[in-house]
C-alpha positions, 0 to 999 in steps of 0.5 A: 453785667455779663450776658453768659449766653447771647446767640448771633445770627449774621446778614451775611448768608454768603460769608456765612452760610447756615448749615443746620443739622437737623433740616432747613430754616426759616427765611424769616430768622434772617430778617433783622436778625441778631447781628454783632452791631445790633447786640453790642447796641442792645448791650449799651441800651441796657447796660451790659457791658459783656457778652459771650457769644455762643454759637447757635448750633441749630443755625450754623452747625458746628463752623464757629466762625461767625461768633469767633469773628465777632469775638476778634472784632470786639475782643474788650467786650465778647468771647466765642463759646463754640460747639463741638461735634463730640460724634466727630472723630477729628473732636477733640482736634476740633476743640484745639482749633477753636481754644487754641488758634481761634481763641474761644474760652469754652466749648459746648455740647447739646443735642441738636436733633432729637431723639439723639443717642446719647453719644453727643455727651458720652461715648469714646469719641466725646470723652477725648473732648472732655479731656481735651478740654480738662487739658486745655483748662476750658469750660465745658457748657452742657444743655440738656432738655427735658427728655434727656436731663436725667440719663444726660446728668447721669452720665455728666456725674460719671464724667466728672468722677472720672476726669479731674479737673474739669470745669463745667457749665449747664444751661437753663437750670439743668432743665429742672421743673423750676415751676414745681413749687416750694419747698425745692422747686424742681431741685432734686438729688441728680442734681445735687449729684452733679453739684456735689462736684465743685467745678460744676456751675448752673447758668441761669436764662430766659428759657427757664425765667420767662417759663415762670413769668408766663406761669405767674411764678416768682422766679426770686426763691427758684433761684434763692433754692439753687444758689442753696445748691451752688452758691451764687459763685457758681450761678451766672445769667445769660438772656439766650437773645435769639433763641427766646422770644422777647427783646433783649431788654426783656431778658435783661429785666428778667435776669435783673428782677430775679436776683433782686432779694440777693445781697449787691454782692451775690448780685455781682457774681450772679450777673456777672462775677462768677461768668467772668471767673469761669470763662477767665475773663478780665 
């Protein structure tokens, strides 16, 4: 298995200070927090063998440096997804710095205070980021929340016509009413839009997949209805250890149980194959 999208959070406030965008935190994510060493243990607990490591952007901002530190560390076992400010006018330098001179695989863009314009995705400014990253053949990971899925995919569509080549993962199901119902379960055509597009691939995690169990929701057909879309070579997992609530033995289960009815081959792809694909890793 590879976990497409672990968040740490460090011990270590004075090597790496939080730096939230939108406010202060609670003093209490930083007790026992989701360390590199207690990750790598929880992976060999549950048998996951690599993770990528995404930067929390709610906690640490847009310095990468905690996750691309770790990423160096273990370089057999993680990879640093890092987050870039897309409203900076150094962004597109800023992707340079962290695929290039610090070795990430991906970059990623989200609105981390809500309300947001939309500019974080599209604007002048992001559009060198998404160039930038066409150019330096890197993974773009987009999360998009339910207030801003549909102007956010809009837009996403338009991106993708206009710059070939990209290569592009959304978190969470894209956000969709994965609780809907047969026979489409939250699948509409936006996002049919967007997967038209072969670059486009859907991550998969406990936001969505601990939303159906709660609702008493198998999350087995949901995502037999999105591999109907992408096919299970563009659908990866990912726990979001951190930022869910739950163990990360939970996530695991939960991502293990909801590929359970596929063949053991798009069950290698969903769990781990495609994420090894996208993000190049050997």
């Amino acid at each position: 298995m590879l976990d497409a999208h672990a968040h740490l959070i460090s011990g270590d406030l004075d090597r790496y200070p939080p730096a939230p965008v939108d406010g202060e935190l609670d003093p209490a994510i930083f007790q026992n927090p989701m360390t590199v060493e207690r990750l790598l243990a929880e992976m060999d607990a549950t048998g996951v063998d690599q993770a990528l490591l995404v930067q929390r952007g709610s906690i640490y901002g847009f310095d990468c440096s905690y996750v691309s530190d770790c990423a160096e560390l273990h370089s057999d076992r993680l990879r640093a997804v890092c987050s870039i400010d897309a409203t900076s006018p150094t962004a597109a330098d800023d992707v340079t710095h962290w695929v290039r001179e610090r070795g990430a695989v991906g970059i990623r863009l989200m609105e981390l205070v809500k309300g947001s314009d939309i500019g974080w995705l599209d604007s002048p400014i992001a559009r060198n980021v998404w160039q930038q990253a066409a150019s330096l053949n890197v993974p773009v990971c987009v999360h998009l929340f339910p207030w801003n899925r549909v102007e956010g995919l809009t837009r996403l569509a338009t991106i993708l016509a206009d710059i070939p080549g990209l290569t592009v993962v959304i978190d969470h199901l894209a956000a969709i009413r994965s609780d809907a119902g047969p026979p489409d379960h939250g699948v509409d055509e936006l996002l049919a839009t967007v997967a038209a597009h072969e670059g486009v691939n859907v991550k998969f995690t406990t936001i969505p997949l601990g939303r159906l169990e709660a609702a008493g929701v198998d999350a087995r057909p949901v995502l037999r209805r999105v591999a109907d879309l992408f096919g299970t070579e563009r659908m990866l997992w990912g726990s979001d250890i951190t930022q869910s609530p739950g163990t990360y033995e939970y996530m695991v289960g939960l991502g293990r149980h909801a590929v359970s009815e596929f063949s053991s081959d798009e069950q290698d792809r969903l769990l781990g194959g495609t994420a090894r694909r996208v993000y190049n890793i050997g």
